[in-house]
N, C-alpha and C positions, 0 to 999 in steps of 0.2 A: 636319925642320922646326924652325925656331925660334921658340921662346915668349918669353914673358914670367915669369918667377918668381910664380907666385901670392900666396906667403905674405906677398909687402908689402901694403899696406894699400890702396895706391891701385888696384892687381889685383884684388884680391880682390875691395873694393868693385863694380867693374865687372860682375864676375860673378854678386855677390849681388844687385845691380840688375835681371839680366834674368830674370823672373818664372820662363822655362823654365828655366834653368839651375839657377835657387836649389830651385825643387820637382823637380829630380832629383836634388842634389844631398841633402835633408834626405831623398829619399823612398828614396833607396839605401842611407843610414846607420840610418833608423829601421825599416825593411822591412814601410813599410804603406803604402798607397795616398792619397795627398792629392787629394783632389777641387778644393780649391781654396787658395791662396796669398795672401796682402799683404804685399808690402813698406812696413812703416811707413814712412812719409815723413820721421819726424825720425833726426840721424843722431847718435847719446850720443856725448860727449867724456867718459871719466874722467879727472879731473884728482888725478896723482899725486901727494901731499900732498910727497913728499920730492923729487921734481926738480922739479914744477909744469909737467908736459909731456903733452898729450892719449893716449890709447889708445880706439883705437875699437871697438867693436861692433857687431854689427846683427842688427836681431829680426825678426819674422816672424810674423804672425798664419795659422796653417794649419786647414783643415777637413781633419777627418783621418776616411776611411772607415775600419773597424775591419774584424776580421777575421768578426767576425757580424753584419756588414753594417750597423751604427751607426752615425752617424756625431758627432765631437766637434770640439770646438772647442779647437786648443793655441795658448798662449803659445810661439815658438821661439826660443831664444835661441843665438847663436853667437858665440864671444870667442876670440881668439889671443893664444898669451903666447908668448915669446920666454924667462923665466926662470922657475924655479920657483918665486921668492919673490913671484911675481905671484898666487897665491890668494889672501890677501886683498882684493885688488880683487874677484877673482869670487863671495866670500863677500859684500862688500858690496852688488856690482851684483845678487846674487840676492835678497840684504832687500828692495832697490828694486821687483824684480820682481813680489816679494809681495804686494803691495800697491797693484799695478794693479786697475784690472775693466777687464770689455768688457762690450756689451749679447750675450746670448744668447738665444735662441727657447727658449719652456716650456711648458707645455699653457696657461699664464694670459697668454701672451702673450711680449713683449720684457722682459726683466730685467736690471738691472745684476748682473754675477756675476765674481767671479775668475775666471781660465783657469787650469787645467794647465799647467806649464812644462815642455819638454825643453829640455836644455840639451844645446851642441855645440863642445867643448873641440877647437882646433886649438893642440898643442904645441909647441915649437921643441928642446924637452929633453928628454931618456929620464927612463924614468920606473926607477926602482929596482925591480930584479926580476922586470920586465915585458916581453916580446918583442913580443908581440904590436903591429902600428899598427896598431890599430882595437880598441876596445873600449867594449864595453856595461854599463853599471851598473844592472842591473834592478830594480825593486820586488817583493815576492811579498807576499803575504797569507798570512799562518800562522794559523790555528789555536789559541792554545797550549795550551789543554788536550788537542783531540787527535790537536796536531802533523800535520795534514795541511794540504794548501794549499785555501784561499779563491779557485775562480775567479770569482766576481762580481766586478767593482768597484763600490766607490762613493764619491761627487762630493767627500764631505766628506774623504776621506781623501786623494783623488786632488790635491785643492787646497792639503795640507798636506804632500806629499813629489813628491818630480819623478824621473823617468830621466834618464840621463847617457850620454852618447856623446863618448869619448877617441880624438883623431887622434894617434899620434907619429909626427911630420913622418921624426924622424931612421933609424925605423925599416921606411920604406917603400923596400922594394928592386923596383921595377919589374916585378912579374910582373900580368899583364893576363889570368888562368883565367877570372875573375869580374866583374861589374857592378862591386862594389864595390872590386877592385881595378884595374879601369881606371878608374876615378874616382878611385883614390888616386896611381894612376901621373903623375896631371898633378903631384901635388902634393910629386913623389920630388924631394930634396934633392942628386940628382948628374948628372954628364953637363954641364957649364957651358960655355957658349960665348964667357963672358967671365970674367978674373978677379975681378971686380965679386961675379959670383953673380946678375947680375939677369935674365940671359939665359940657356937651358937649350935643349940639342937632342931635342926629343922623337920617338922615331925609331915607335914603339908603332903598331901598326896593329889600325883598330878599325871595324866598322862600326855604332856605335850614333852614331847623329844625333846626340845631345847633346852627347857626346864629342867630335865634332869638330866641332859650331860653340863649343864650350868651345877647342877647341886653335885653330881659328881667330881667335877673337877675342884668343886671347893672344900670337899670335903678329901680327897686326895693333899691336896695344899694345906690342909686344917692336919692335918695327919703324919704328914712328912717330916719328920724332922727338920730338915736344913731347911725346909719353908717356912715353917711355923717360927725358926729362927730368925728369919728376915722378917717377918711379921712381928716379933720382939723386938727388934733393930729400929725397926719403923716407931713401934709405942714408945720406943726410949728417947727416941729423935721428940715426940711431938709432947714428952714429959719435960724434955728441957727447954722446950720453947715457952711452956706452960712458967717452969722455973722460972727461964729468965725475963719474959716479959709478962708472967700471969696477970699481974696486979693491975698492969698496965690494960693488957686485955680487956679486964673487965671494967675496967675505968669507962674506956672506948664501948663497949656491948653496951652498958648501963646507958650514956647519953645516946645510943643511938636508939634503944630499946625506948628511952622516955622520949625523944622526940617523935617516936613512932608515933606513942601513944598521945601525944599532945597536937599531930597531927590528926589522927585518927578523931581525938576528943572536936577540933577546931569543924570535921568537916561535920558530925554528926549536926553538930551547933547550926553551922549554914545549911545543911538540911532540913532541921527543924523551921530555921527562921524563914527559909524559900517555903515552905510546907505554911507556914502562920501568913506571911504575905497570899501564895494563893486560895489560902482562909478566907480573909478579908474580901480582896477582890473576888472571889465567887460571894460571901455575904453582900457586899455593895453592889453586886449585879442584881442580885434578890430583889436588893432594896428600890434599887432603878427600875425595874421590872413592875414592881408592887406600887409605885407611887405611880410608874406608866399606865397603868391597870385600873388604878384609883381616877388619872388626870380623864382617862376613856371616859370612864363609869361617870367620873362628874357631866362630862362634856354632857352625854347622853340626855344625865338627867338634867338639864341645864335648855337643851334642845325639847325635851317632854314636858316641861313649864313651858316654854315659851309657847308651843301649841295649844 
């Protein structure tokens, strides 16, 4: 069957719209049970300071059942980048988010209160040193005096650091074992039925509902004329961005990609060198050990003369 490519913005949209689809889709990445969903009705434009051209997003107000039967209230937030030098928009749109409330239910009644934020990073780039398309950024609670973990939470903290959930688009190879990876499989970057890219053969056989009014509905959009038309609209929009700042793009990609790797090269190094320091120090324990061993052995025999 043929689809529609997700990863454009006017897909994508379509899909985070339908209330079922978007709470299978958060409820498969974050692997807890959402009791209930909102689609916020307004939809963010960031306005790129250096081209002056929109980037969307869309959030999600979710009641989230926990795993000891609680139930909480998150802020969801999901944003697509296409380059790597796109973080600082997601650093800024995250100040933003800081600094919302919502009314929440408390023993004293309804309160204005901040939400917990998850945030859900769909890629367009590899990420340096990283294989895995799907990854989790956890929180833990330490201890540090006695270095064990904290499983309580609490509100104040939970309202000052968030979880992170990383799609990389380029690294999804179409295997369908799991929930989560038939849900990634719509989102696999190969198999194209046009040279375009806008069009993709999804051949995957699945019997989970969601999944297939997810491949239905995109293949509906992939099919329609006036759809498939705004999906041309869209690729033309992000060929002239290419135009006019391409050069520039990849100027910005390049040093970020070698400071990764120059990063990545510097920590290998300090691993190695922490790894050859606790070399030594276990050899010089040896040696203390063996010379302690030898000073016994003398004493003894030192004590058996003397007798």
């Amino acid at each position: 069957m043929v689809i529609a490519n997700p990863i454009y913005d006017v897909v994508f949209k379509s899909l985070m719209q339908n209330t079922r689809i978007a709470r299978f889709f958060v409820e498969t990445l974050i692997e807890e049970t959402i009791e209930d969903i909102e689609v916020l009705p307004q939809e963010f434009i960031y306005k790129d300071k250096v081209q002056n051209l929109g980037v969307s997003r869309y959030d999600f107000i979710a009641t989230i059942k926990t795993n000891d039967g609680k139930h909480k209230k998150v802020l969801i937030e999901i944003q697509k980048a296409r380059h790597s030098v796109d973080l600082m928009r997601f650093r800024n749109y995250l100040g933003d988010q800081y600094k919302k409330e919502d009314e929440i239910l408390t023993e004293i009644g309804r309160v204005k209160s901040p939400l917990p934020i998850i945030a859900i990073y769909l890629l367009g780039f590899n990420l340096y040193g990283i294989d895995s398309p799907a990854i989790k950024v956890a929180r833990n609670y330490t201890d540090l005096i006695t270095h064990t973990t904290i499983n309580r939470k609490n509100d104040f903290i939970e309202n000052l650091s968030h979880d992170c959930y990383i799609i990389v688009l380029p690294k999804i190879k179409g295997k369908v074992l799991t929930r989560l990876e038939e849900l990634l499989s719509i989102f696999e970057q190969n198999n194209f039925a046009d040279e375009k890219g806008l069009i993709k053969v999804y051949n995957h056989e699945t019997n989970n509902e969601v999944i297939n009014n997810m491949v239905n509905m995109l293949h509906y959009i992939g099919t329609d004329p006036e759809r498939k038309k705004e999906i041309e609209i869209e690729q033309e929009g992000r060929r002239t961005i290419d135009a006019w700042g391409g050069e520039k793009m990849k100027v910005l990609e390049l040093k970020v990609e070698n400071a990764e790797r120059k990063l990545a090269e510097k920590q290998i190094a300090l691993e190695d060198a922490i790894m050859e320091i606790e070399k030594e120090k276990l050899e010089r324990e040896k040696e203390r050990e063996l010379l302690k061993a030898m000073a016994i052995e003398l004493e003894r025999l030192k004590q058996k003369i003397g007798e």
